[in-house]
PyMOL CGO cylinders between C-alpha atoms (Angstrom):
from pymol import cmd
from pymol.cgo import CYLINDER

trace = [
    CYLINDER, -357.84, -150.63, 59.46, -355.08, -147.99, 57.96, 0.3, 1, 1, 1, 1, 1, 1,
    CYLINDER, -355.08, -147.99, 57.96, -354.32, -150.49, 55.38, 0.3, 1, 1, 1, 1, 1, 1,
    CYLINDER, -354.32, -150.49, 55.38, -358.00, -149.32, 53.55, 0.3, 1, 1, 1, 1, 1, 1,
    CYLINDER, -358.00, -149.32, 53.55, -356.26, -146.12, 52.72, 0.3, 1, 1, 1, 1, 1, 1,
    CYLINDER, -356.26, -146.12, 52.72, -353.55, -147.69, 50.57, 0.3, 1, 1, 1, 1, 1, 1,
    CYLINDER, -353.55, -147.69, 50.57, -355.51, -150.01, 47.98, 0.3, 1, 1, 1, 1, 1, 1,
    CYLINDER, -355.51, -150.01, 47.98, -353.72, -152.78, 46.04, 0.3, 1, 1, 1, 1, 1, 1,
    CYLINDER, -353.72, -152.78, 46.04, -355.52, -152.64, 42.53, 0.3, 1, 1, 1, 1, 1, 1,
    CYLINDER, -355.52, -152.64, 42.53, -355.34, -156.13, 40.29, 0.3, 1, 1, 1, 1, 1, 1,
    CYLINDER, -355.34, -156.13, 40.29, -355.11, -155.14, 36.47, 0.3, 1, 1, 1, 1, 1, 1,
    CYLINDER, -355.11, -155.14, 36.47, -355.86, -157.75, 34.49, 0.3, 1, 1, 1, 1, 1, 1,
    CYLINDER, -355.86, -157.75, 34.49, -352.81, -160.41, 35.86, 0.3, 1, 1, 1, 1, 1, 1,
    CYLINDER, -352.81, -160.41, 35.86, -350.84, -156.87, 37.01, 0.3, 1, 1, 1, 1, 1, 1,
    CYLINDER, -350.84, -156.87, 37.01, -351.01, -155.22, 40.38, 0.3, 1, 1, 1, 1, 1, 1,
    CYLINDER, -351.01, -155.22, 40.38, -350.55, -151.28, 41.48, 0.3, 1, 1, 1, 1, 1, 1,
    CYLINDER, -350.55, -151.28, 41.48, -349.88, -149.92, 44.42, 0.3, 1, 1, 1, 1, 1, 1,
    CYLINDER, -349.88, -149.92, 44.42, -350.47, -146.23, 44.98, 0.3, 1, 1, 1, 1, 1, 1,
    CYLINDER, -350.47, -146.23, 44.98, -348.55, -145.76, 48.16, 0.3, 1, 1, 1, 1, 1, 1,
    CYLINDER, -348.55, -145.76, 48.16, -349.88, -141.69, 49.60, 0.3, 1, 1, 1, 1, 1, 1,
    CYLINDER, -349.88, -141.69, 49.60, -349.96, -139.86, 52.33, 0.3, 1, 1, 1, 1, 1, 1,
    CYLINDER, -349.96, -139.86, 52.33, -347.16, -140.77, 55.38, 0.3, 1, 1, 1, 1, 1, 1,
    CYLINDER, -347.16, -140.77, 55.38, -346.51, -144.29, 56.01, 0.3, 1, 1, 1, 1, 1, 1,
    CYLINDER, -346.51, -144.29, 56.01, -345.89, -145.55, 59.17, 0.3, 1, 1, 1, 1, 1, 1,
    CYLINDER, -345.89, -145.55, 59.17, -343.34, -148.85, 59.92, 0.3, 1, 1, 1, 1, 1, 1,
    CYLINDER, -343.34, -148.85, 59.92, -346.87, -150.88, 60.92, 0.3, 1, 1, 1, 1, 1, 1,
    CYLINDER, -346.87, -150.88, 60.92, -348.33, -149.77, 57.96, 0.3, 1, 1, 1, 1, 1, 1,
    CYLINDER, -348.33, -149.77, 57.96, -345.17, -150.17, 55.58, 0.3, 1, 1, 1, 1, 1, 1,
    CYLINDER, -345.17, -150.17, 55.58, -344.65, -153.95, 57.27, 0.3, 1, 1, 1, 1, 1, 1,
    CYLINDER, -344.65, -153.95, 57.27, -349.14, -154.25, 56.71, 0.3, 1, 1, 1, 1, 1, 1,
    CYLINDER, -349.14, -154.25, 56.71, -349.01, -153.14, 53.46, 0.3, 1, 1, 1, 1, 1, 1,
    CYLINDER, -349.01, -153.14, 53.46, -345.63, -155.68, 52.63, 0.3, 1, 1, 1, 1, 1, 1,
    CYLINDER, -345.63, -155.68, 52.63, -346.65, -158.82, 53.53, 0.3, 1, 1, 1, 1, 1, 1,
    CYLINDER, -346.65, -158.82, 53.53, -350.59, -158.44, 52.09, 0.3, 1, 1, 1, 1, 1, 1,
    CYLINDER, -350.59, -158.44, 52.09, -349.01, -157.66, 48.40, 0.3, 1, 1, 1, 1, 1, 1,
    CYLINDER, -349.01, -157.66, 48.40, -346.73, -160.83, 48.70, 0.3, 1, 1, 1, 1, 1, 1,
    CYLINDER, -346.73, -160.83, 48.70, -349.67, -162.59, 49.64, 0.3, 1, 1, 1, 1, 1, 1,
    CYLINDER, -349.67, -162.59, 49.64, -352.13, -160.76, 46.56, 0.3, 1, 1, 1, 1, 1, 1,
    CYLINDER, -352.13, -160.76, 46.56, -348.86, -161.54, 44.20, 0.3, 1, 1, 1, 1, 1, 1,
    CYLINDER, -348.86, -161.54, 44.20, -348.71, -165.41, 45.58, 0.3, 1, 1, 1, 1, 1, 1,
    CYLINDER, -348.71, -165.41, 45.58, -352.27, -166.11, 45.19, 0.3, 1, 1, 1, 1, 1, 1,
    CYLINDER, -352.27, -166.11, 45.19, -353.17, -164.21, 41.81, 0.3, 1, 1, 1, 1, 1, 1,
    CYLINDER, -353.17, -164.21, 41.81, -349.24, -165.07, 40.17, 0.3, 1, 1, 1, 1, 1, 1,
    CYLINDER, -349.24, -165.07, 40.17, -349.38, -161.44, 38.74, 0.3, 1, 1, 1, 1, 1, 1,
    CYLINDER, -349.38, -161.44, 38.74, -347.19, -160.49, 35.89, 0.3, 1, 1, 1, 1, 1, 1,
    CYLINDER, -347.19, -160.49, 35.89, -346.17, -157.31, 37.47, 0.3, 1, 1, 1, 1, 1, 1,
    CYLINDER, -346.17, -157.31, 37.47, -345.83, -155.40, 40.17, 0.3, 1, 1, 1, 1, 1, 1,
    CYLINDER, -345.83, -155.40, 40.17, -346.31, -151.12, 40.10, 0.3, 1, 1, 1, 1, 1, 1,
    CYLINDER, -346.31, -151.12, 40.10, -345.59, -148.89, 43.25, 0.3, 1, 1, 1, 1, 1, 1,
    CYLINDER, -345.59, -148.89, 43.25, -346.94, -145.54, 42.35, 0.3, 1, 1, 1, 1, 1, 1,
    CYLINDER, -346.94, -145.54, 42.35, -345.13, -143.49, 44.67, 0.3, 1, 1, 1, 1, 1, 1,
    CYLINDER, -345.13, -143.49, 44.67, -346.51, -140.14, 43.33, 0.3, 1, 1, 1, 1, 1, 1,
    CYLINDER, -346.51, -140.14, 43.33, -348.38, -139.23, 46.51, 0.3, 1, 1, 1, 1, 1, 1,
    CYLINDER, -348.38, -139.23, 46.51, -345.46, -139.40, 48.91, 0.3, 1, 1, 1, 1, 1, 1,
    CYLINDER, -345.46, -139.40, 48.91, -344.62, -137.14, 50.82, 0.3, 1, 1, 1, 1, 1, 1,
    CYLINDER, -344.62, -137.14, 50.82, -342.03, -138.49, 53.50, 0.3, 1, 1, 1, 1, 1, 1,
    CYLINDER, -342.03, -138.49, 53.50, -339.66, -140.85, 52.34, 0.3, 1, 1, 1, 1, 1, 1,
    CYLINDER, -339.66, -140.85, 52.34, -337.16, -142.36, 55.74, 0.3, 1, 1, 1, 1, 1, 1,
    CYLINDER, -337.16, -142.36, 55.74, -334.58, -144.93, 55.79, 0.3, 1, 1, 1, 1, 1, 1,
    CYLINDER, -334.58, -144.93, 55.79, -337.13, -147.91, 57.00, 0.3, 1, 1, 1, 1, 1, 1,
    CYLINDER, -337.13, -147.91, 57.00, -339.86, -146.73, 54.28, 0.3, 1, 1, 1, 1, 1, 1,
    CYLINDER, -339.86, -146.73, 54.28, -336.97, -147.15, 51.41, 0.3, 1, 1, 1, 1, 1, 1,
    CYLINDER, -336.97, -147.15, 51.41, -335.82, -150.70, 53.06, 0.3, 1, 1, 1, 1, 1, 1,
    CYLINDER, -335.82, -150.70, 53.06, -339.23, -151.51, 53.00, 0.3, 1, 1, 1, 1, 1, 1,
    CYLINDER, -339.23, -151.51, 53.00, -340.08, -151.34, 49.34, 0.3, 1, 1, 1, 1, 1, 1,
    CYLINDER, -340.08, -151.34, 49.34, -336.62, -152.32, 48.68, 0.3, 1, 1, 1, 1, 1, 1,
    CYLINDER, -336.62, -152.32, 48.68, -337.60, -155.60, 50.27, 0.3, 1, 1, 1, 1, 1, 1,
    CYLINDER, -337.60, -155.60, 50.27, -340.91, -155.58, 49.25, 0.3, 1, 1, 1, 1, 1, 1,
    CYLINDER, -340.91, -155.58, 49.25, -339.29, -155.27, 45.12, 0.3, 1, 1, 1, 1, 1, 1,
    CYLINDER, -339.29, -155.27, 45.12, -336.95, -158.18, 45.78, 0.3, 1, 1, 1, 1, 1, 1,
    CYLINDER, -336.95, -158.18, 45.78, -339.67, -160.78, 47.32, 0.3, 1, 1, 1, 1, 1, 1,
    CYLINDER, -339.67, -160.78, 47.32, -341.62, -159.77, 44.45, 0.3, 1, 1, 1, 1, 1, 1,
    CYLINDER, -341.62, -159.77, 44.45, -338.70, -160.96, 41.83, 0.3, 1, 1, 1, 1, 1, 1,
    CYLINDER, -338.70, -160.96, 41.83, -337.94, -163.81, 43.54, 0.3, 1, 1, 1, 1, 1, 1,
    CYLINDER, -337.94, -163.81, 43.54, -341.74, -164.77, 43.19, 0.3, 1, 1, 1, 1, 1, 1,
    CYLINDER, -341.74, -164.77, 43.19, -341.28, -164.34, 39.57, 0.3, 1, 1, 1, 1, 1, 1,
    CYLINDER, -341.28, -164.34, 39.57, -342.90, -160.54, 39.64, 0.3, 1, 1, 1, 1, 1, 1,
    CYLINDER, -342.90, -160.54, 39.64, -341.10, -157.84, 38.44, 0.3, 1, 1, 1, 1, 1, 1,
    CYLINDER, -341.10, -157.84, 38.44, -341.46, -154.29, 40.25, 0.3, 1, 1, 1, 1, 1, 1,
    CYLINDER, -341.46, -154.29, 40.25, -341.38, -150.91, 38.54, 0.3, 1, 1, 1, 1, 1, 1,
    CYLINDER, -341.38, -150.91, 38.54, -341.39, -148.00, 40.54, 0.3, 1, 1, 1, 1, 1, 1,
    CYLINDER, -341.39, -148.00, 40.54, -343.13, -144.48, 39.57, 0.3, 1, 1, 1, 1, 1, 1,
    CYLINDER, -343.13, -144.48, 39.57, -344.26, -141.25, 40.38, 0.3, 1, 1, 1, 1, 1, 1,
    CYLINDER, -344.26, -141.25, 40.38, -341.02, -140.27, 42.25, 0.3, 1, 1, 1, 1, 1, 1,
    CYLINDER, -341.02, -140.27, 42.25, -340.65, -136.28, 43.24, 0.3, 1, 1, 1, 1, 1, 1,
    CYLINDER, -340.65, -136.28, 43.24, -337.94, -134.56, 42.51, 0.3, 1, 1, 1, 1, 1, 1,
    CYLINDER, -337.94, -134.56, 42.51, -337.20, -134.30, 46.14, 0.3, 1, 1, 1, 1, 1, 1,
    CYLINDER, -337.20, -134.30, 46.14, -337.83, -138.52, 47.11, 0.3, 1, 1, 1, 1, 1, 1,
    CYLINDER, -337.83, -138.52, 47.11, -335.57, -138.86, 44.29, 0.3, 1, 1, 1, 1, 1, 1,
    CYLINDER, -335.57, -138.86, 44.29, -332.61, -137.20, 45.44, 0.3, 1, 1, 1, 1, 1, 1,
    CYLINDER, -332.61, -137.20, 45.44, -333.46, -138.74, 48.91, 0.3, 1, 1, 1, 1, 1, 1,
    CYLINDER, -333.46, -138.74, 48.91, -332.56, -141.87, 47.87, 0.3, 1, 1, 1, 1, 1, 1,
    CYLINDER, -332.56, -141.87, 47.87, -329.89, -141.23, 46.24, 0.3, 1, 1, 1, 1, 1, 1,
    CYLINDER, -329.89, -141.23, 46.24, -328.35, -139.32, 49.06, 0.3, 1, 1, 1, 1, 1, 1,
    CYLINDER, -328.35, -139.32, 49.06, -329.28, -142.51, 51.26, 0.3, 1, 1, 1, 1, 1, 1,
    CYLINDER, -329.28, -142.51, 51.26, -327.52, -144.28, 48.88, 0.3, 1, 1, 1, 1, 1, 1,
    CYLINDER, -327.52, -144.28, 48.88, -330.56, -146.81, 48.29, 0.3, 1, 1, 1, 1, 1, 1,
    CYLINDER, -330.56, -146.81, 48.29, -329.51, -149.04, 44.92, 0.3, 1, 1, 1, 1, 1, 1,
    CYLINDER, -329.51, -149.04, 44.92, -332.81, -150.80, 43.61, 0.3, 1, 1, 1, 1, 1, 1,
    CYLINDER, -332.81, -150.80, 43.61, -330.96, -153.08, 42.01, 0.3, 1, 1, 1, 1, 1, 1,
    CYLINDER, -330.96, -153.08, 42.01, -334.15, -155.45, 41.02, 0.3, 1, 1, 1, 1, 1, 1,
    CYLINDER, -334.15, -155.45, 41.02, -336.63, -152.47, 40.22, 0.3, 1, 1, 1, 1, 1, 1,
    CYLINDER, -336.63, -152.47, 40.22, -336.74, -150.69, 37.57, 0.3, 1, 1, 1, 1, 1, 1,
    CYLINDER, -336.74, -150.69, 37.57, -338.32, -146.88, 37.43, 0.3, 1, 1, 1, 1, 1, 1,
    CYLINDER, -338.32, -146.88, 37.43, -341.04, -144.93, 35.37, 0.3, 1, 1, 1, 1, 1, 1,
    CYLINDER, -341.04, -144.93, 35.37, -341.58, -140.81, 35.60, 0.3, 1, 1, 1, 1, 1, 1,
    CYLINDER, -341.58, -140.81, 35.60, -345.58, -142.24, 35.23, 0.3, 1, 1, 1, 1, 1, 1,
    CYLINDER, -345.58, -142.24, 35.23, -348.59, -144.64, 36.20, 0.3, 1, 1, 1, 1, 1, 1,
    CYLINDER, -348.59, -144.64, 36.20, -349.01, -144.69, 32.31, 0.3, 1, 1, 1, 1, 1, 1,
    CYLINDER, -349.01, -144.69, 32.31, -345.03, -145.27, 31.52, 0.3, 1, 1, 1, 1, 1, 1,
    CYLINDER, -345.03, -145.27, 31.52, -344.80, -147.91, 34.15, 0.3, 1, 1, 1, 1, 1, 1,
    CYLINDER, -344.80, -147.91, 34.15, -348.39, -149.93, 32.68, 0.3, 1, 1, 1, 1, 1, 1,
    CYLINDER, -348.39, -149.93, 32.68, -346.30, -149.92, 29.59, 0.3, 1, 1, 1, 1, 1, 1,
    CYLINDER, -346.30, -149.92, 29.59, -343.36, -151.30, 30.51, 0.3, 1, 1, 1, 1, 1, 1,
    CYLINDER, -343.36, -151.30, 30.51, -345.19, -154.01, 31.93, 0.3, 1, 1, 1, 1, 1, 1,
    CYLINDER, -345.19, -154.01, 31.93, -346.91, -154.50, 28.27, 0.3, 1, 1, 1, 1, 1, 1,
    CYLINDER, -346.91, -154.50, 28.27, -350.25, -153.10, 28.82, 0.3, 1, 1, 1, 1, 1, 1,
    CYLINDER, -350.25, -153.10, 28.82, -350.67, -150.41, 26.23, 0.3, 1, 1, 1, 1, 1, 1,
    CYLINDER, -350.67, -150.41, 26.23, -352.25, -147.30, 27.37, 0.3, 1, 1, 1, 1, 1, 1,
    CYLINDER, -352.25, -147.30, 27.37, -353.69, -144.84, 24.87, 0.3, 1, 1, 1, 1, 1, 1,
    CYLINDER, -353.69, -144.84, 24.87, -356.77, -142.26, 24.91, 0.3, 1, 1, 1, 1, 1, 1,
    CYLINDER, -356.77, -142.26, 24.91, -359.90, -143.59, 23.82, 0.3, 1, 1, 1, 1, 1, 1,
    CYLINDER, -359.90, -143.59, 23.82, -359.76, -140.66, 21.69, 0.3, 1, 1, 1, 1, 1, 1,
    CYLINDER, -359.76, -140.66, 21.69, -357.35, -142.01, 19.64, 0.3, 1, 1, 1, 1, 1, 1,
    CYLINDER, -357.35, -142.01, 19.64, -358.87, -145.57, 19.31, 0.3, 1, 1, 1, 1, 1, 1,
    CYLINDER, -358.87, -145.57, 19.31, -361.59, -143.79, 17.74, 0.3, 1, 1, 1, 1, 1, 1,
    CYLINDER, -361.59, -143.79, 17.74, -359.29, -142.14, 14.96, 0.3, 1, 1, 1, 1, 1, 1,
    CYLINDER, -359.29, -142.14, 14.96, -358.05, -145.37, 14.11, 0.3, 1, 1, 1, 1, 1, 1,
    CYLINDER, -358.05, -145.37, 14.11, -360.43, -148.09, 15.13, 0.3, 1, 1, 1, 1, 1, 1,
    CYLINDER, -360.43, -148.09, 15.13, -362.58, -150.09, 12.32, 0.3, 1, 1, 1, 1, 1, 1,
    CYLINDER, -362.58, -150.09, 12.32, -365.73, -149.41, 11.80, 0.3, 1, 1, 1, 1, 1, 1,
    CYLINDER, -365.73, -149.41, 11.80, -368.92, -150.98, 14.22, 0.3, 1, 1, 1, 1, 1, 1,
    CYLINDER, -368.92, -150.98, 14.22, -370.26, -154.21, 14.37, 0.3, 1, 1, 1, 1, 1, 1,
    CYLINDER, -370.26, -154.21, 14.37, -373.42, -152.91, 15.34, 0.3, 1, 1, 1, 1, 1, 1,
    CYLINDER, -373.42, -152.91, 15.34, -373.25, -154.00, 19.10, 0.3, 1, 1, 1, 1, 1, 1,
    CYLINDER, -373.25, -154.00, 19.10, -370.90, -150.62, 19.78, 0.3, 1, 1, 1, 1, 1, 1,
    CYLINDER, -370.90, -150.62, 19.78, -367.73, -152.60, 19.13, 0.3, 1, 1, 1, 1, 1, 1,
    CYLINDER, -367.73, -152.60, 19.13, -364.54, -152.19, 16.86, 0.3, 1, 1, 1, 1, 1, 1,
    CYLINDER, -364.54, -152.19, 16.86, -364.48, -155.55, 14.77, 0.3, 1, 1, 1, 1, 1, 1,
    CYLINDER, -364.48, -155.55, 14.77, -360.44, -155.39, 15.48, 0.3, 1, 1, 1, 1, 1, 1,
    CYLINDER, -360.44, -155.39, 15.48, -360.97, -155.94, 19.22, 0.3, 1, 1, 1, 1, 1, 1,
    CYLINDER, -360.97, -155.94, 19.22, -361.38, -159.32, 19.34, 0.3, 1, 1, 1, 1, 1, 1,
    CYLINDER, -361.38, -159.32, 19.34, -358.87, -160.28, 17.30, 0.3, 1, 1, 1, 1, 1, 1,
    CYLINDER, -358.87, -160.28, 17.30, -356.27, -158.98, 19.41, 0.3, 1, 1, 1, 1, 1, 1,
    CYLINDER, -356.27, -158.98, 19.41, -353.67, -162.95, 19.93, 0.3, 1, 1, 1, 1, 1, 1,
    CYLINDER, -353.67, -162.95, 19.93, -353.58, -163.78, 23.54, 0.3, 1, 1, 1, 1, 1, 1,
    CYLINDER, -353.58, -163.78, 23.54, -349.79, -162.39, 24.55, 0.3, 1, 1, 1, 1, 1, 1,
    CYLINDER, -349.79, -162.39, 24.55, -350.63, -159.04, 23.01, 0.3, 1, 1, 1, 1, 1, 1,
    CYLINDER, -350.63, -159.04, 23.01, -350.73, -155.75, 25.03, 0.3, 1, 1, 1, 1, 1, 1,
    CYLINDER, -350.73, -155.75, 25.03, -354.14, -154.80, 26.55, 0.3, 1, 1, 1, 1, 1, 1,
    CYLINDER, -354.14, -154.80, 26.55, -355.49, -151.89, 25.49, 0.3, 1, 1, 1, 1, 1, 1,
    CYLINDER, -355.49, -151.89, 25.49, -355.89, -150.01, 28.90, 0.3, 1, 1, 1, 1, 1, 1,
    CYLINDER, -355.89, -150.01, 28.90, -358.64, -147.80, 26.92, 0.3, 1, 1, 1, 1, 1, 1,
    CYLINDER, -358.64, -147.80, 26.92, -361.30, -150.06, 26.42, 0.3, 1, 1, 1, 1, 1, 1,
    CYLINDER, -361.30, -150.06, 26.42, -361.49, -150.66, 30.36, 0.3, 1, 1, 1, 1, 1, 1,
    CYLINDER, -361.49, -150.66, 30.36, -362.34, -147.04, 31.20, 0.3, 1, 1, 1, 1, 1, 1,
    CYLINDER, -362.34, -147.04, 31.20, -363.04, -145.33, 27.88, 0.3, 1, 1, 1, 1, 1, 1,
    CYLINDER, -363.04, -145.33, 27.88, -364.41, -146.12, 24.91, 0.3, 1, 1, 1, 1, 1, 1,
    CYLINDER, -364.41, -146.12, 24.91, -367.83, -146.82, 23.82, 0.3, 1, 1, 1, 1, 1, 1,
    CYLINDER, -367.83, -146.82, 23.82, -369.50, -147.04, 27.21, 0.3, 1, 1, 1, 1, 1, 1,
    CYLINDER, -369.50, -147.04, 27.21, -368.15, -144.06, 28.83, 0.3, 1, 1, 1, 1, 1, 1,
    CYLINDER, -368.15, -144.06, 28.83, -369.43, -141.59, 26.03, 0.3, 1, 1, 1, 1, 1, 1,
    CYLINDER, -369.43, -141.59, 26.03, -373.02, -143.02, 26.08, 0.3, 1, 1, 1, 1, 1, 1,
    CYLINDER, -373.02, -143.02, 26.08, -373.33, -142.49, 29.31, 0.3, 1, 1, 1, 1, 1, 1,
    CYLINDER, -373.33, -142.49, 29.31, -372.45, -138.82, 29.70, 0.3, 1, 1, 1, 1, 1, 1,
    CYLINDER, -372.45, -138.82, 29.70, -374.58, -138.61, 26.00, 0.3, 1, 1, 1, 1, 1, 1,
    CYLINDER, -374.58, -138.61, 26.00, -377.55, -139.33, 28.23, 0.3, 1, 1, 1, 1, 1, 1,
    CYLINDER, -377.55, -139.33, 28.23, -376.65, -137.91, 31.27, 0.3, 1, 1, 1, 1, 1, 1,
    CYLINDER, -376.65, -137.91, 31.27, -376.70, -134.41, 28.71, 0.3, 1, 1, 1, 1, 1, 1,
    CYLINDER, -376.70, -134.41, 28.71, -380.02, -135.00, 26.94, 0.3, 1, 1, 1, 1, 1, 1,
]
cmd.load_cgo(trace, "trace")
């Protein structure tokens, strides 16, 4: 199935969307109703459409995720819209396309924060992390209260990451 090519990634209780490539009206209308139905059963938080690999953007493509962001708010999921070119930009506004209930990041990493995850380098968690526990873990990362912002680092940085390409090297 097309839809394979266009993956709808859960973060945590937040979804993204990298929309690429062209998009046909099956595959715009596909791709609609399964991330209602991914918002509806996990009741994400957020909704990102990374639009960054776009290359064609028509009149039933910008209805489409116009749509798409207001079933998502009236489901009680915001939408925030990224990655837009130069040229989709001034596409839309020339179709006169008002996203009235989406809001718009220049980046993936903007977007994630809007949303309240916090991204930052795992670089810089080392620089200001406290020391080990002696299991490879920052005693502060626990104690993180349960509405705080997630530190996007620690899922694909951090610790783990660096032994492995240690040992990949030796």
């Amino acid at each position: 199935m097309e839809l394979r090519r266009l993956p709808i990634i859960k973060l945590w209780d937040r979804i993204v969307v990298p929309i690429q490539g062209e998009i046909t009206d099956e595959l715009a209308e596909l791709l609609c109703n399964e991330v209602l139905k991914v918002i509806h059963e996990s009741g994400a938080r957020g909704l990102v459409l990374d639009l960054t690999g776009v290359w064609i953007m028509d009149s039933h493509l910008c209805s489409v995720i116009s749509n798409l962001a207001a079933a998502a708010r009236l489901m009680g999921t915001p939408t925030i819209i990224c990655g837009l070119s130069p040229e989709i930009a001034m596409t839309l506004q020339t179709m006169g396309v008002e996203l009235q209930s989406v809001r718009t990041a220049l980046s993936l990493e903007q977007a994630l924060g809007m949303l309240g995850l916090e991204v930052r380098r795992a670089e810089e968690d080392e620089e200001t992390s406290e020391p080990d526990d002696g299991a490879g873990r920052s005693s502060a990362r626990g104690a993180a209260s349960p509405g705080a912002p997630v530190p996007f680092a620690e899922m694909f940085g951090g610790e783990r990451s660096r032994k492995r390409g240690s040992s990949s090297e030796a």
